[in-house]
N, C-alpha and C positions, 0 to 999 in steps of 0.2 A: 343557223338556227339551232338554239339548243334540245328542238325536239327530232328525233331521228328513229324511226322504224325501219326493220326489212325482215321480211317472212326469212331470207337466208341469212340471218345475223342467230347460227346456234352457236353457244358453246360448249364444250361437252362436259360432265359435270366434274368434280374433281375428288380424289376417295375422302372421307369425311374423316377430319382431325378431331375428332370429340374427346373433349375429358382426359386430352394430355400434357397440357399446361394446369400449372397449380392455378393460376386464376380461374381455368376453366370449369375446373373443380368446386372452388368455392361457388361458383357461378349455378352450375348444376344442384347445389344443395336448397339455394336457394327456389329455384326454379324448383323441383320438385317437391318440397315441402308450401312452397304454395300450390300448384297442381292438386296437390293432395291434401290441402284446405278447401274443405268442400263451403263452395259462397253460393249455393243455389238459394233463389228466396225462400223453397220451401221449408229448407229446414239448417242452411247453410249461415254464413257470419263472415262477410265483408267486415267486420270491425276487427275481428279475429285474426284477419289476414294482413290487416294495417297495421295491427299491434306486432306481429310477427316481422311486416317488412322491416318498421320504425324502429323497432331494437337492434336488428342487425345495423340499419344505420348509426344509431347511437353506440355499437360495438365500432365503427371504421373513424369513430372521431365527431359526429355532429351531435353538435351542444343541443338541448331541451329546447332553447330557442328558435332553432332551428325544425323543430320537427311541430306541425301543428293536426292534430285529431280532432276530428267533428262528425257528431252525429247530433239527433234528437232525438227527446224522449221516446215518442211514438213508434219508432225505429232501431230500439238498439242495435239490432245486428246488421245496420246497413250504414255502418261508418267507414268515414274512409280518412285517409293522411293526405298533408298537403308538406311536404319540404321542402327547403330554398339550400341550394351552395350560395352563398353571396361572392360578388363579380368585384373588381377591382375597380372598375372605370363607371363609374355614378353617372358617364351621359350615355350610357347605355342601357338601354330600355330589358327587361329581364325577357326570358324566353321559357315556354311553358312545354313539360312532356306532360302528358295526359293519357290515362290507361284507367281502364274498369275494371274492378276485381270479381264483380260475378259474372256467372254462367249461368247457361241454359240449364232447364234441369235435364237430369239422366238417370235413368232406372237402371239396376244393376240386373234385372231379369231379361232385360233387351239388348243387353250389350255381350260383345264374347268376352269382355275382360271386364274390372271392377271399372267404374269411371273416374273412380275418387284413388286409384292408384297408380303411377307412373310407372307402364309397362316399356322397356324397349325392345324393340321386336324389329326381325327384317330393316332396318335402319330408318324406323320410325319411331318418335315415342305416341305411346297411344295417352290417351285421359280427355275423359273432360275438360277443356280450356286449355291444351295442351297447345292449341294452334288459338285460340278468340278466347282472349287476347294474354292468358297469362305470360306467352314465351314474351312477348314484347313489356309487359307490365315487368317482368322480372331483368329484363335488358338495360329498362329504364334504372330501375333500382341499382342492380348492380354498377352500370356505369357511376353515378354519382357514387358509392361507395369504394371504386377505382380512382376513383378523381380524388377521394378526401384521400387515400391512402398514400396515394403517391406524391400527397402534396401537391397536385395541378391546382393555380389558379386561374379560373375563369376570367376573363374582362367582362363577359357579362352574367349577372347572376343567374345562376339556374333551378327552375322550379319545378317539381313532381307533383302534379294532383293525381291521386290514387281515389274512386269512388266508386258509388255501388248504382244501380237500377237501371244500367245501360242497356238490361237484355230482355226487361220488361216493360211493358208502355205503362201500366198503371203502376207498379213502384214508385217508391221515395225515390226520387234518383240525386245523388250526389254530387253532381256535376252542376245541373240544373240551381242548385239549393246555395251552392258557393257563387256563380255566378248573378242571384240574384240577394242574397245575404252579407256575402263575404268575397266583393268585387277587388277589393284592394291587394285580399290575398294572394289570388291569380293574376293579378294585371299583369300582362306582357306585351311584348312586342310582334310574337305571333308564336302559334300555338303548332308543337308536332304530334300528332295523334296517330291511329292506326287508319287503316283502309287505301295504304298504297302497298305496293306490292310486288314481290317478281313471280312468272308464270314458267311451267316447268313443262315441257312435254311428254309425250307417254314414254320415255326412254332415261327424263332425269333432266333433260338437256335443259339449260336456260334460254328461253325464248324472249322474252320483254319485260323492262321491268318498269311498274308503274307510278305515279304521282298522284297520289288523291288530288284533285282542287276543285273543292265546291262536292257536294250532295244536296240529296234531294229530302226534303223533309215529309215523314211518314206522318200521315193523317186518317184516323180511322170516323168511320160514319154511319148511322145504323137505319136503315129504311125500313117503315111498320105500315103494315095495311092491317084496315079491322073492319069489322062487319059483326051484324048483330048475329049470325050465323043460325044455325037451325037444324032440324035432323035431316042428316044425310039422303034420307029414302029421297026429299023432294028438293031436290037440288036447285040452284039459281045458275042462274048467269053470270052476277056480282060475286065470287067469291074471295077470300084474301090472299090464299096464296096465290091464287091466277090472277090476281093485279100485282102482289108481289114479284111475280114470275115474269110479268110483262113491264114493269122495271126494270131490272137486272136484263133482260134480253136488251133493254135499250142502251142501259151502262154496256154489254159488252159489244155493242153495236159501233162507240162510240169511238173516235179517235180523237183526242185532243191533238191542239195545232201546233205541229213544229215551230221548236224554238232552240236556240242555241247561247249560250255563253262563250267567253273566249277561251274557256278551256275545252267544250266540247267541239268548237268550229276548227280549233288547235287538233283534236281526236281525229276528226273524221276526216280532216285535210291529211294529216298522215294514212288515216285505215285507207282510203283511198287509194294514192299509190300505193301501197300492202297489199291491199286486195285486188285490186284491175277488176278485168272482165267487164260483163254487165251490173255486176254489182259496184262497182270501185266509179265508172262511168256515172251510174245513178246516185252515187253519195255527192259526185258532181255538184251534177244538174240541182242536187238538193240544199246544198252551201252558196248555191248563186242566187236559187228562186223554191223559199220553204213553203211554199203552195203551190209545189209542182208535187199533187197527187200521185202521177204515176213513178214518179222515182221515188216518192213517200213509202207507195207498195213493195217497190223491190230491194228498199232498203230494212223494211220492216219486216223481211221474211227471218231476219237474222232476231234473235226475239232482246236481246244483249243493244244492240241499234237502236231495236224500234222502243225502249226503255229508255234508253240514253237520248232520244229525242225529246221529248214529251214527258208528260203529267201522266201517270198510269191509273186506273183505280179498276180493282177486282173485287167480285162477291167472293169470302171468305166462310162465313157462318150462316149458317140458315136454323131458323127455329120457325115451327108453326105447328098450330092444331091443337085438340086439347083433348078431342078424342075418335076412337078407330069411325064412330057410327054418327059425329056430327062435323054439323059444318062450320070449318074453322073460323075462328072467332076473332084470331091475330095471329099476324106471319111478320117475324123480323128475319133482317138479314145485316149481317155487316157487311160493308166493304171497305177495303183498305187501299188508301191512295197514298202514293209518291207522288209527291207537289213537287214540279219543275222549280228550282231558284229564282226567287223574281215573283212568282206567282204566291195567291194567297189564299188559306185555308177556306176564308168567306167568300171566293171566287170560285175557287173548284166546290163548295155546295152550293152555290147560286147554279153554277152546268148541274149537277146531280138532280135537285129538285126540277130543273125543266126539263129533262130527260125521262125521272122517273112521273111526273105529271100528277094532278091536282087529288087524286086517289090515294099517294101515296105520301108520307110524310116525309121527310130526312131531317136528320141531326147530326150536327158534329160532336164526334163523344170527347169527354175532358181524360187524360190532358190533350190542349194545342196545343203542337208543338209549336217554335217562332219560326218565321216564314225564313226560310232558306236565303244565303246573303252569300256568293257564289264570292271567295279572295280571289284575286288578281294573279293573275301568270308571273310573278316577282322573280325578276333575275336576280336578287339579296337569296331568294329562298332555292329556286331553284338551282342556281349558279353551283351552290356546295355540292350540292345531290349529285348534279353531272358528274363533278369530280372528284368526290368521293366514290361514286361507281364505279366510274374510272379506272381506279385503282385495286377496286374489289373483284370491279366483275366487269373487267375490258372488252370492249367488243359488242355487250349485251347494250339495245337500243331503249333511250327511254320515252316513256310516252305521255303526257297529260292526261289524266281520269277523270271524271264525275261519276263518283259514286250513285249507283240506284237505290241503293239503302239507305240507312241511317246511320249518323255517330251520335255521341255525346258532343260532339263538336260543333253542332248547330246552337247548344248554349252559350259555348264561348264565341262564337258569330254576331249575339244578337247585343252581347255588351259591347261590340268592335272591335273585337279580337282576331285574325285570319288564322286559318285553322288547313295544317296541310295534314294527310293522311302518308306519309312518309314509307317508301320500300324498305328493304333488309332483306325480308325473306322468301324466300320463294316455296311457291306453294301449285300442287298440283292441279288439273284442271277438271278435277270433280269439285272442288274445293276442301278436300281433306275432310271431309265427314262435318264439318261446322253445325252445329245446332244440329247433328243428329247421329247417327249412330256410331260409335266406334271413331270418334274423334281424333284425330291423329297429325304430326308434322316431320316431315324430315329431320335427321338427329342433325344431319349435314347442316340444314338451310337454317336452323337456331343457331349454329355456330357461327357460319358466316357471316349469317345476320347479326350476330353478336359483335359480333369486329367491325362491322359496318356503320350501324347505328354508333356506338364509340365515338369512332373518329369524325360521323357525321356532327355530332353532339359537339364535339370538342370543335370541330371548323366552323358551328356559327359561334361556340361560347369564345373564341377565341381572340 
């Protein structure tokens, strides 16, 4: 079986070769001059960033034809590139890399360093998107400008969609806009995206490294209670935020029912032997019979589990009142749900409304996203990963994922695209600062990952 864990599978890490090859060089320029293209929506330029990638490729040899920009009006600073190597062997289906060019935003008064400039330090680089996702956006890039240079050709074509709005829910997002405008541009044969990964220990060491297949699609939803309200001194019984409040007590009451795909019953059949004990026993009992409760509970104490089983949804936002001395008049709340694969947006508010009960209203807020569409375990896809790791990083066990988050890769899902979250790098187990302060990646784990992804790239184009 090509999936294989074991808690004693370390390796220890190896000194980092950074920036002493010439290619690794040009690599880095690239890499940090996008880092330091600031693409936050607030005030940032994903098109800025595309125009930046697109010329360096047009500098390595790809003709005009090759490089295709799109944005819309409404939008300009949220464009993105899509480019093609074309492949030699026309019955071969093309293959898609796919990366976001924005980031989360980041204030320079919260951070210890600027965010918008590529700090290395202690054998990390620090920035904003330094780890989500420019090092792998800039991987993608440079490989195909390694390819035209050396004159490799592909037998199958290969293509780079580069867009923006991945790290916002209401954004333009460009991922989204191609797969529903501009289908033909991206058609492939299966899509490598972010969200797989390797895990590091507190020491450096390589622990597992992992396989995205399949996530969970993010759905936000917003519960209002209202009342005609009144002055405070003479209070009621009916008020809004105490039926607001006795909602949310019943969402957080609520466990939706274990369900499993074949990449998460692949998971937990490995975490199992991993883990033993009482807990490794109970993930059992849970993969035989997902309505055995009490192995539900002891496997749910791990909160990483009890996510990866099930549909989630949490009060995130609360607004209510209008003033210190009356009785509130409307209380909202959001809550943000991770939809199980399989499951649907109008299913998990059909549970929300009967939970939170006839007092309370719910809505689903736009955008929906498309219901989660979980790819197949593919020995085509997985087969290379094995053995390109193999090779990189011997020893180290791998393991099938389901992402609890989101990608942009649930767009390319809903056209019928299969969408793997693909390792490289390894990454610590705080998660590097991502979406928050002081965002940072091993200098080490972009290199490797740099060579990995290569030859990964080059063993399906091949």
């Amino acid at each position: 079986m090509w999936v294989r864990i074991a808690a004693a599978a370390l390796v220890v890490a190896s000194p980092a070769t950074a920036q002493t090859r010439p290619d690794q060089q040009a690599f880095f320029g690239l890499y940090k001059q996008l880092v330091e293209t600031d693409t936050t929506l607030s005030k940032g330029s994903c098109t800025q960033a595309a125009a930046q990638i697109g010329a360096r490729l047009k500098a390595a040899g790809f003709a005009d034809a090759d490089l295709t920009y799109f944005s819309v009006p409404e939008h300009p600073r949220e464009g993105g590139l899509v480019a093609q190597l074309p492949g030699t062997d026309a019955r071969l289906k093309p293959m898609l890399l796919l990366g976001h060019l924005d980031v989360v935003e980041a204030k320079r008064e919260d951070w210890q360093r600027d965010p918008f400039t590529l700090v290395e330090e202690g054998g990390y680089y620090y920035a904003r998107g330094s780890a989500d996702m420019k090092a792998m956006v800039a991987i993608w890039a440079d490989t195909l400008i390694r390819f035209r240079q050396t004159g490799y050709k592909p037998k199958r074509t290969i293509k780079m969609a580069l867009t923006c709005g991945e790290e916002t829910t209401f954004a333009w997002n460009g991922a989204e806009w191609l797969a529903k405008n501009k289908p033909d541009l991206v058609a492939a044969e299966f899509v490598l995206n972010e969200g797989g990964g390797g895990r590091l220990d507190e020491r450096g060491n390589k622990q597992v490294l992992a396989v995205q297949v399949g996530e969970k699609a993010a759905q936000n939803y917003t519960f209002t209670a209202t009342n005609p309200g009144g002055h405070s001194s003479q209070p009621l019984p009916v008020n809004a935020i105490y039926q607001l409040a006795d909602a949310l007590k019943a969402v957080q009451a609520h466990s939706f029912p274990v369900t499993f795909t074949d990449t998460t019953r692949a998971f937990f059949t490995a975490s199992a032997r991993a883990t033993g004990g009482e807990t490794g026993a109970a993930i059992t009992r849970l993969l035989a019979d997902p309505r055995d409760a009490g192995a539900d509970a002891i496997v749910s104490r791990d909160k990483a589990f009890h996510s990866t089983l099930r549909t989630t949804c949490v009060a995130t936002v609360l607004n209510a009142g209008h003033a210190e001395n009356a009785l509130p008049q409307r209380a909202t709340a959001n809550v943000n749900c991770r939809i199980f694969p399989g499951e649907s947006v109008d299913g998990t508010l059909a549970k929300l409304k009967e939970l939170a009960g006839p007092a309370v209203t719910v809505t689903a807020n736009q955008p929906v996203r498309p219901t989660a569409i979980p790819p197949k375990l593919d020995p085509r896809i997985i087969g290379p990963i094995t053995t390109v790791a193999a090779k990189h990083f011997p020893g180290i066990p791998i393991l099938p994922l389901m992402s609890t988050g989101a990608t942009d890769g649930i767009f390319l899902q809903a056209i019928g695209i299969p969408v793997y979250g693909v390792p490289g790098m390894f990454g610590d187990r705080d998660g590097n600062g991502a979406h928050g302060l002081n965002e940072r990646v091993r200098v080490r784990s972009v290199y490797e990952g740099r060579d990995y992804l290569y030859d990964l790239v080059k063993a399906y184009a091949g």
